[in-house]
C-alpha positions as CSV (number, residue, x, y, z in Angstrom):
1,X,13.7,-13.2,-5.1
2,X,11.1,-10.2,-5.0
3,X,9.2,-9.7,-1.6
4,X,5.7,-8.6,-1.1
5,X,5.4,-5.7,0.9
6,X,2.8,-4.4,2.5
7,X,3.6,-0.7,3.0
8,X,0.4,1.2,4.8
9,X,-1.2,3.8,7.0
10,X,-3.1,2.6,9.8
11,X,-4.1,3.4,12.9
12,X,-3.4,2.3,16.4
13,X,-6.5,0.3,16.5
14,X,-5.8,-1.0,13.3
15,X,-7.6,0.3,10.4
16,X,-6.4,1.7,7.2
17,X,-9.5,3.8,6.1
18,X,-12.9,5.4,7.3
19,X,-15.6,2.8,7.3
20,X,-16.6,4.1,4.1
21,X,-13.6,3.4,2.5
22,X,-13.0,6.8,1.1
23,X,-9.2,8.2,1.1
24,X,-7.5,8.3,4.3
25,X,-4.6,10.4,2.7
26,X,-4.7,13.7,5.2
27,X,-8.0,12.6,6.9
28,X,-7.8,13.5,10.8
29,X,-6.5,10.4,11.7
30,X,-4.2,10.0,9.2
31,X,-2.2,13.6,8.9
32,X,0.0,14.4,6.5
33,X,2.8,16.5,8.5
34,X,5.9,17.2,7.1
35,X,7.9,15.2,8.8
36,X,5.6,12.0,7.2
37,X,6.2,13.8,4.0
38,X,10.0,13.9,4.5
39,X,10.3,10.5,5.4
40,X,8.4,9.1,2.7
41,X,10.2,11.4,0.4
42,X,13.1,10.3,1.7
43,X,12.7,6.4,1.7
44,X,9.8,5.7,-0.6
45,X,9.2,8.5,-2.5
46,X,7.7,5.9,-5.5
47,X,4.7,5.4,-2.7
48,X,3.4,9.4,-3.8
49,X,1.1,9.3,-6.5
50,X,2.0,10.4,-10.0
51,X,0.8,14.2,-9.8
52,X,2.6,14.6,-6.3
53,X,5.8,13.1,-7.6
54,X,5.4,16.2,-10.6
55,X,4.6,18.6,-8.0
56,X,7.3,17.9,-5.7
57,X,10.0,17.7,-8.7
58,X,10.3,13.8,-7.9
59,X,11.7,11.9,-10.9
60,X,13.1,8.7,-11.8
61,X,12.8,4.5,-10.9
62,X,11.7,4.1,-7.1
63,X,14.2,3.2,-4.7
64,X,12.2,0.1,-3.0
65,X,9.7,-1.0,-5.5
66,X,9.0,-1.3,-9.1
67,X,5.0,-2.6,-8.7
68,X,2.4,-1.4,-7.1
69,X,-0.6,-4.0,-6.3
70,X,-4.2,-2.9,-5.2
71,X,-7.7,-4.4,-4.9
72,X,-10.6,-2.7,-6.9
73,X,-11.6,-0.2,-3.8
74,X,-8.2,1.3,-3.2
75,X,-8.1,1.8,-7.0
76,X,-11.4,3.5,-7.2
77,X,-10.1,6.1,-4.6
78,X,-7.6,7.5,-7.4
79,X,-10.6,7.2,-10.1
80,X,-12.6,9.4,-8.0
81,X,-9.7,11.8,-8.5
82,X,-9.6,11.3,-11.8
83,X,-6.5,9.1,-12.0
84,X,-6.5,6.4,-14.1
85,X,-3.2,5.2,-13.4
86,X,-1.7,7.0,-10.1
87,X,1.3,5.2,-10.2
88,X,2.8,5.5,-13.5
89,X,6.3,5.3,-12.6
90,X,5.2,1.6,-11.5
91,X,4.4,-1.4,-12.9
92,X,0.4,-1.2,-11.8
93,X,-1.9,-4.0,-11.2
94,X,-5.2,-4.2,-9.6
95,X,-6.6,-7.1,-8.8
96,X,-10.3,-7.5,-9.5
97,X,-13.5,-9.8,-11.1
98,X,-15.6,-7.3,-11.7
99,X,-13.7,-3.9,-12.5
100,X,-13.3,-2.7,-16.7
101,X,-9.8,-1.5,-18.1
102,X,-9.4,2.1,-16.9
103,X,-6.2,2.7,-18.6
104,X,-4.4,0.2,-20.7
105,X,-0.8,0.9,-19.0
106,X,-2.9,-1.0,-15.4
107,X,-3.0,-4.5,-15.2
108,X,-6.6,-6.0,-14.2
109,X,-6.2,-9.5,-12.9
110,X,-9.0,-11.6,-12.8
111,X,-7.0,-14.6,-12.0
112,X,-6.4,-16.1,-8.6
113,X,-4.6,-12.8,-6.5
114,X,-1.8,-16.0,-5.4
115,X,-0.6,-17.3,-8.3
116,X,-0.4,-13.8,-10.0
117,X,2.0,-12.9,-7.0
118,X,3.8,-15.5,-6.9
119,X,4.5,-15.3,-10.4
120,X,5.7,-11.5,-10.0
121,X,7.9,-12.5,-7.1
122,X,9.8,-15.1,-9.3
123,X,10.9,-12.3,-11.9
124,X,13.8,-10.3,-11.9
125,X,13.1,-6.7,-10.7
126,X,12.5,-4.8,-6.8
127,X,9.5,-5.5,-4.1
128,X,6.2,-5.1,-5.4
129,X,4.1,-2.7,-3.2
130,X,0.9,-3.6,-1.6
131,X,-0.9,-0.8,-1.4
132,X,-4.1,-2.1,0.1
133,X,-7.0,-2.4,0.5
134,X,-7.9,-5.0,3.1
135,X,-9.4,-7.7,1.5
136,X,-6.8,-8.0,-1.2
137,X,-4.0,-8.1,2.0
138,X,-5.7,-10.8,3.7
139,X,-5.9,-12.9,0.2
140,X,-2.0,-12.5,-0.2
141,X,-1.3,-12.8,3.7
142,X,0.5,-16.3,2.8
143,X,2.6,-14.5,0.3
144,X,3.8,-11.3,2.3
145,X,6.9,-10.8,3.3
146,X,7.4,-7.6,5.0
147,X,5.1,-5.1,6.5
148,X,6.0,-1.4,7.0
149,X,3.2,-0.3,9.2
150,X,3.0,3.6,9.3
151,X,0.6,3.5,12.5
152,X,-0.6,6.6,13.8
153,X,-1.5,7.9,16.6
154,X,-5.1,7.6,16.1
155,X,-7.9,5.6,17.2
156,X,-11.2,5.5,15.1
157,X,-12.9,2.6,16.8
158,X,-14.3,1.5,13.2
159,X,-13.6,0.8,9.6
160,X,-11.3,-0.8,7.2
161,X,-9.0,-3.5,9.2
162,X,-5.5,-3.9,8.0
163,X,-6.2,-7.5,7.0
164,X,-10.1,-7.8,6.5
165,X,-11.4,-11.4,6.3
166,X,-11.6,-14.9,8.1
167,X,-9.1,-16.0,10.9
168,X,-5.5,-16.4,10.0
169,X,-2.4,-16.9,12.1
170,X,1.0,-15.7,10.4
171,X,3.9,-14.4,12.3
172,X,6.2,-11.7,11.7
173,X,9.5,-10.4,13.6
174,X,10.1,-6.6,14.3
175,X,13.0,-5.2,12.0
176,X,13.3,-1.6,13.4
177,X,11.1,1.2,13.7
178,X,11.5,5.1,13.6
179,X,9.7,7.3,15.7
180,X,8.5,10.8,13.2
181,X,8.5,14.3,15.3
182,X,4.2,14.2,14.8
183,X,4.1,10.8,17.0
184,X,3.9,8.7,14.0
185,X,5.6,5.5,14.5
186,X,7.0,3.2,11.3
187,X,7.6,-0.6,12.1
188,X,8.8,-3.0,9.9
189,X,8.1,-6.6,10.2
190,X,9.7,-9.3,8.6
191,X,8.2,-12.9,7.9
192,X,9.0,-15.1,11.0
């Protein structure tokens, strides 16, 4: 069976974007050193956008995940940049009530987030990628499975928590981690 993932930035506080939501990619607290770019390279290089995949000569299926899942505000980050699907090497949906097809290769589900992902998970293919944002993570929070926690060494005091909404208890068990030369630290969690 497929697992959710939740594969994000965040810092040590535990936020994944500015309080404003904008893109954390290569803010101040969220630098984008090499060695961050090596490692995702190296293990997730279907995580980098569709024009940074191009520019960096990165082709082919990804070697984790196959779908990418994101709430309305994460997606409106790559329509800002004029991307209507950044992740076209993936399967795409974005979960939403109120967003309008952008591109007819993204999914826009309407439906309850739950029973889309649950659905997903039954079918035959890799982990599906949760992407963020906050909201749509606490609304699959029964339904993820791993979390690969890219914390930085930041604090920012404010923001976008890592799960944003009412009180919920789930555990998870530490996997590993690796330790990046720029003080980055990657843990991964597994459902307890």
């Amino acid at each position: 069976m497929r697992r959710l993932v939740y594969y994000v930035a965040t810092t040590l506080d535990g936020y994944i974007a500015a309080p404003d939501g904008g893109d954390p990619s290569g803010a101040e607290f969220f630098p984008l050193t090499p060695d961050v770019i090596a490692f995702i390279v190296e293990q997730y290089p279907e995580t980098l956008p569709g024009p940074a995949r191009a520019a960096m000569g990165i082709d082919g299926p990804g070697k984790v995940f196959d779908t990418v899942l994101e709430g309305r505000a994460s997606y409106e980050i790559g329509l800002a940049a004029g991307l209507t699907d950044a992740y076209p090497h993936l399967h795409h949906l974005v979960f939403s009530t109120t967003l309008e097809s952008q591109n007819p290769s993204v999914e826009i589900v309407r439906s309850n987030a739950l029973d889309r992902v649950r659905e997903l998970k039954a079918e035959d293919g890799k982990d599906l990628w949760l992407v963020g944002g906050g909201t749509l993570a606490h609304s699959l929070l029964p339904e993820i499975d791993r979390l690969i926690l890219k914390q930085n060494r930041s604090v920012i005091g404010s923001g976008i928590p890592i799960f944003n909404g009412p009180f919920q208890s789930h555990m998870f068990h530490p996997v590993d981690e690796t330790l990046l030369d720029s003080g980055m630290r990657v843990l991964r969690y597994d459902r307890a």
